[in-house]
C-alpha positions as CSV (number, residue, x, y, z in Angstrom):
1,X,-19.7,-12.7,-32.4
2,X,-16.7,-14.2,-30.3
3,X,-16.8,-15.0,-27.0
4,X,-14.5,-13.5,-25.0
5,X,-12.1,-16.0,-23.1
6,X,-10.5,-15.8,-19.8
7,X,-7.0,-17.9,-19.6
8,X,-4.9,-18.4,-16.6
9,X,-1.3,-19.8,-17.1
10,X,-1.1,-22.9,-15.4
11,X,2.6,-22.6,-14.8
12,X,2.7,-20.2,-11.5
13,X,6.8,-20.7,-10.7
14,X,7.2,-17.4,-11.7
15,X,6.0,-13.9,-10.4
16,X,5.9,-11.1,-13.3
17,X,4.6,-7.6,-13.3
18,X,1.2,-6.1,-14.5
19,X,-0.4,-3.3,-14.4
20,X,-2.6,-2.2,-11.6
21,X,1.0,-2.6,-9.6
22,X,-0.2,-6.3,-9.1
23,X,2.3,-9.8,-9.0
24,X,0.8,-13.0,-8.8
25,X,0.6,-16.6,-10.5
26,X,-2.6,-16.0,-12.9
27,X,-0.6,-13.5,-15.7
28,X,-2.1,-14.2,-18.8
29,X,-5.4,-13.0,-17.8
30,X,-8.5,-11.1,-20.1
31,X,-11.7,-10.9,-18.4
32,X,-15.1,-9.1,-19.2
33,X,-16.6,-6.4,-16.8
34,X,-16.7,-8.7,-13.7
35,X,-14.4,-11.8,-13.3
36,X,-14.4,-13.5,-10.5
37,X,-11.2,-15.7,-9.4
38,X,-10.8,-19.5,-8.5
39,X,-9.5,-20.0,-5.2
40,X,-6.0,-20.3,-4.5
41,X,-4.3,-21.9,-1.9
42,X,-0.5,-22.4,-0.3
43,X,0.2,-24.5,2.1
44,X,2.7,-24.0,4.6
45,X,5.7,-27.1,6.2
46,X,7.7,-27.2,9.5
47,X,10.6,-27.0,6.6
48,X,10.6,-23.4,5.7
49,X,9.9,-23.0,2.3
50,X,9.5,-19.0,1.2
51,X,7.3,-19.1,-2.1
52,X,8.2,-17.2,-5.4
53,X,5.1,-15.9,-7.1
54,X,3.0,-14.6,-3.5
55,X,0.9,-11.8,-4.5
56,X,2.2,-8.7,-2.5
57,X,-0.4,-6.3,-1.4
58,X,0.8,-5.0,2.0
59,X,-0.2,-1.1,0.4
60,X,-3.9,-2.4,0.5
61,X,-7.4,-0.7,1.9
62,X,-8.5,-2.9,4.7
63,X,-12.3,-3.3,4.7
64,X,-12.8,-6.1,7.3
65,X,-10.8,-8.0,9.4
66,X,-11.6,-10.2,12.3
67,X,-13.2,-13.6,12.7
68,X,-16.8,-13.7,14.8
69,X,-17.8,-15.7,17.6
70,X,-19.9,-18.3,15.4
71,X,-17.1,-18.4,12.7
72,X,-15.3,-19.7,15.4
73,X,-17.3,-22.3,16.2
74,X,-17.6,-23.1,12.5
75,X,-14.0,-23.5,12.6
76,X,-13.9,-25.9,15.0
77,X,-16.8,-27.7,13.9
78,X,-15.9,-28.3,10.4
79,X,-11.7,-29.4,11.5
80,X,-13.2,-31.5,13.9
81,X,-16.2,-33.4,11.4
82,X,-13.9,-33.7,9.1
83,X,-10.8,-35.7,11.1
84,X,-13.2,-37.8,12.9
85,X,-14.5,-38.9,9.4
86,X,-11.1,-40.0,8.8
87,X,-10.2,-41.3,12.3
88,X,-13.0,-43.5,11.9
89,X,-11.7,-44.8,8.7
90,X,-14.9,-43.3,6.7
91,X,-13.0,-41.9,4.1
92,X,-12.0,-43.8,0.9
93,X,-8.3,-44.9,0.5
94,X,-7.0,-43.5,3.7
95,X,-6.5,-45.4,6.6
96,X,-8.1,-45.3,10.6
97,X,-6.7,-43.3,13.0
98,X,-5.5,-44.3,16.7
99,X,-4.4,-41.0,18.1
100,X,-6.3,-38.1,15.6
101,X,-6.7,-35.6,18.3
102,X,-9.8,-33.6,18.6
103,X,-8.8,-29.7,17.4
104,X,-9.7,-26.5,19.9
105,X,-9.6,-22.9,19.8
106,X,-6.0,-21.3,20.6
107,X,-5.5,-17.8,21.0
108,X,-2.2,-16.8,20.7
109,X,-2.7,-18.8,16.9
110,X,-5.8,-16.6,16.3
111,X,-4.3,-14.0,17.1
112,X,-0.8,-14.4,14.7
113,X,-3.2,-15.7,11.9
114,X,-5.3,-12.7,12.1
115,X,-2.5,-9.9,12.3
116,X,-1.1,-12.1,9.2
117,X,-4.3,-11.9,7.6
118,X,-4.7,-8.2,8.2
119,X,-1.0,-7.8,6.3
120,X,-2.9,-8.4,3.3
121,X,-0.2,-11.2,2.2
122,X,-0.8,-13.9,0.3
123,X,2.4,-15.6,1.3
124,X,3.2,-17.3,4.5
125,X,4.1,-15.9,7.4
126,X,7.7,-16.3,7.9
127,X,7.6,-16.3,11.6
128,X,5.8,-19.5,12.6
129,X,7.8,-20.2,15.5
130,X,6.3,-20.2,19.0
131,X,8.2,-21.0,22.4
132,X,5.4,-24.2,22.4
133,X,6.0,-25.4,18.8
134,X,6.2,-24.7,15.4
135,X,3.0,-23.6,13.9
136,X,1.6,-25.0,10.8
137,X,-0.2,-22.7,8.3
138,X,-2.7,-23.2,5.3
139,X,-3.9,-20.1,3.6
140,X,-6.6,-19.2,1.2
141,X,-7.3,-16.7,-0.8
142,X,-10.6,-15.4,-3.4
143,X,-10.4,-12.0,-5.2
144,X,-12.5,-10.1,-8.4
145,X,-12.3,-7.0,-9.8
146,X,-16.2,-6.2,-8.5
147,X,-16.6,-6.2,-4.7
148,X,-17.3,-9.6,-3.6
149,X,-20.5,-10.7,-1.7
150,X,-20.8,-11.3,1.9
151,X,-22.0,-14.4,0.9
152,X,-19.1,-15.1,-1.8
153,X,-16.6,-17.6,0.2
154,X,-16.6,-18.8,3.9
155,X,-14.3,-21.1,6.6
156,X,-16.3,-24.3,6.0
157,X,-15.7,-23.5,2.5
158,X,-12.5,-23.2,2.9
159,X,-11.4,-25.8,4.8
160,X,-13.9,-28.4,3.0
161,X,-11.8,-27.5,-0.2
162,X,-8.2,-28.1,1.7
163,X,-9.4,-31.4,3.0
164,X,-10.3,-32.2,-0.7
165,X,-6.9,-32.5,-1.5
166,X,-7.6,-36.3,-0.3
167,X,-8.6,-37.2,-3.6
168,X,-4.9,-36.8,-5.0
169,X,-3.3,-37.9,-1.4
170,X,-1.7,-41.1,-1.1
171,X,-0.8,-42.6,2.2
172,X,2.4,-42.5,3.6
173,X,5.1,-39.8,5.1
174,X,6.2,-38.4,1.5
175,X,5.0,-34.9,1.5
176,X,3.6,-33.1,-1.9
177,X,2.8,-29.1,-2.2
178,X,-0.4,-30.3,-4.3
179,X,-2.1,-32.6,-0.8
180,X,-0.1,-30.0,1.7
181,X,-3.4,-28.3,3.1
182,X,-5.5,-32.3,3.8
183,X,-1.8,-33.5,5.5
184,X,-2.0,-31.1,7.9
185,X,-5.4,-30.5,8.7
186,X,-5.3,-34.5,9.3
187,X,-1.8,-34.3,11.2
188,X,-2.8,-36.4,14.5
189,X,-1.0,-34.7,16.6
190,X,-1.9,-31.2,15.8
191,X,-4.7,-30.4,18.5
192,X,-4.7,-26.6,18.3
193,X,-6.3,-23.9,15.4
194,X,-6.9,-20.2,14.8
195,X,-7.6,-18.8,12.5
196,X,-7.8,-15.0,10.9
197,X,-9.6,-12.9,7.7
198,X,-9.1,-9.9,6.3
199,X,-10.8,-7.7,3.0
200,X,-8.9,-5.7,1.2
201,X,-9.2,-3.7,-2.2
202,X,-5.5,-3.7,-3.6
203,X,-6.1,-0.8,-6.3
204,X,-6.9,-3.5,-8.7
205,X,-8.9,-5.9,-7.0
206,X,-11.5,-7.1,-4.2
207,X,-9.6,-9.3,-2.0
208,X,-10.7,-12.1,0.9
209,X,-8.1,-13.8,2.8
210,X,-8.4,-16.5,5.4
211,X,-5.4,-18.1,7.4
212,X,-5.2,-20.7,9.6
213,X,-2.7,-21.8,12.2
214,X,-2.2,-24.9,13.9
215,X,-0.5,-26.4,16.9
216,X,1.8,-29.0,16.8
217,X,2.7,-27.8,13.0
218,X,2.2,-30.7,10.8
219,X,3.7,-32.2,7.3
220,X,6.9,-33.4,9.2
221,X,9.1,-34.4,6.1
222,X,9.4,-38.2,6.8
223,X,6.5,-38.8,9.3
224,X,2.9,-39.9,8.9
225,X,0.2,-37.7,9.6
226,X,-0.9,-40.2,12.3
227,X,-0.6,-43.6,13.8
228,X,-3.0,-46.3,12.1
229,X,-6.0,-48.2,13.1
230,X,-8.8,-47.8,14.8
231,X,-9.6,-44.9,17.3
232,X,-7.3,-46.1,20.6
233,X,-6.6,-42.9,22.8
234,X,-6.3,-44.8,25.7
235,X,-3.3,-46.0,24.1
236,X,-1.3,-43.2,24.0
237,X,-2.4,-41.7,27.4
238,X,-5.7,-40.0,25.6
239,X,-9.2,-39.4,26.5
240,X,-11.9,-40.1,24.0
241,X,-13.9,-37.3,22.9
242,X,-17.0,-36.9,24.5
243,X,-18.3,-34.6,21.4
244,X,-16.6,-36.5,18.7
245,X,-15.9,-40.2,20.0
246,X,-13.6,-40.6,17.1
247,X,-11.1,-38.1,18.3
248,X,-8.4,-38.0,21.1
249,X,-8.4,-35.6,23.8
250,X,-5.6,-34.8,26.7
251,X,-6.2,-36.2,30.3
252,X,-6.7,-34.0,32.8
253,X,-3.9,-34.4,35.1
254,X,-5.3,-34.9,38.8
255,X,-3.2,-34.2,41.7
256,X,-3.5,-35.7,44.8
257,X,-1.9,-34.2,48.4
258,X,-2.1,-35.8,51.8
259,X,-1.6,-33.8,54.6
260,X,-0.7,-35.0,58.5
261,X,-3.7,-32.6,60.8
262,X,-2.3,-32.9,64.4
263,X,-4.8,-34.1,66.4
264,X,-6.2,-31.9,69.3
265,X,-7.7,-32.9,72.6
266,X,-10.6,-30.6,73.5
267,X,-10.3,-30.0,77.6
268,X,-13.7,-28.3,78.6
269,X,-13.4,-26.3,81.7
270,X,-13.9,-27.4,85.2
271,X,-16.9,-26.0,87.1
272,X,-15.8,-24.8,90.5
């Protein structure tokens, strides 16, 4: 008896045509009854760069979209844990970080990532440009040909495997497509995220897709992610994070006004 093999081609420059009216990066492909894909991911630059092998599913069955209150949370919880790690220099091979600022919930980028998301696109979204900035973008994406679990593939997930890109990341402002998704989920400047999900069954198979944008973008071709050394928001006009003291956040801005009360002289009335 032979076992039957799956194969995915490594090379994924290319996008060609199978059936089940599906174009993607993983062609030479047999699987048994139920095979369930490795995660994919693309990473998006303030340098526009439109991919060539995006799997195009805009004809999908939407099955769930929208991102919960406690995902939210999550969200933050996990970008945040994770910079602070490296702001506080406890991460192998990669240096402190004066001015890593602390990441909160945005909702105009929620709400981009999420009508992205619900475009069933794996591809970035060509419009990243907001009158604030340009957005920054990491994407995500698990499918099978068996409906996957509610349990199958999560945000912390997600973003835990992105920021594992560290382990082939070297220092320094030259940018690579394989590190893309750590770079900017470490940019220091970037203080802003939201992110949105979608299900979909394509025809062919069960897909999950998460997106995430962020404010500043990041991955600035010829810029590090963030000033070295150790945590020194003061430094750049910062507050330090009362939840994560590793992190950066912006200072108020208090306003002071004087006014000039004329002063009045109380006469009390004369009894006759």
């Amino acid at each position: 008896h032979q076992r039957e093999k799956s194969t995915l081609e490594q090379n994924s420059k290319f996008c060609k045509k199978k059936s089940g009216n599906y174009c993607g990066s993983f062609l030479n492909l047999t699987t048994k009854k139920k095979f369930k894909m490795i995660i994919i991911f693309k990473i998006a630059i303030i340098v526009t760069i439109f991919s060539t092998n995006a799997i195009a599913c805009r004809n999908a069955q939407l099955t769930k979209t929208g991102v919960t209150e406690q995902e939210k949370y999550e969200i933050l919880e996990t970008h945040n844990r994770l910079r602070q790690s490296v702001a506080m220099g406890q991460v192998r091979g990669q240096p402190g970080a004066e001015n890593m600022m602390e990441m909160k919930w945005d909702t105009e980028l929620a709400s981009k990532a999420q009508q992205w998301a619900s475009e069933c696109t794996f591809e970035h979204d060509p419009s990243r440009y907001l009158n604030r900035f340009t957005m920054g973008q990491n994407l995500a994406i698990m499918w099978s040909t068996e409906p996957l679990g509610a349990d199958e593939g999560d945000f912390p997930s997600r973003i835990q495997n992105w920021f594992n890109e560290v382990n082939a990341y070297n220092w320094g402002a030259s940018w690579s497509p394989k590190t893309g998704h750590y770079s900017q989920l470490v940019w220091g400047e970037t203080n802003l995220v939201g992110c949105g999900y979608s299900e979909y069954y394509d025809g062919y198979k069960y897909n999950k897709l998460w997106v995430c944008n962020y404010g500043p973008g990041g991955n600035v071709v010829g810029v590090d992610p963030y000033s070295t050394g150790s945590p020194a928001c003061q430094n750049f006009g910062l507050s330090t994070s009362s939840r994560y003291p590793g992190l950066c956040t912006k200072t108020p801005t208090i306003q002071t006004f004087t006014y000039n009360i004329p002063q009045q002289t109380y006469n009390p009335p004369q009894q006759s």
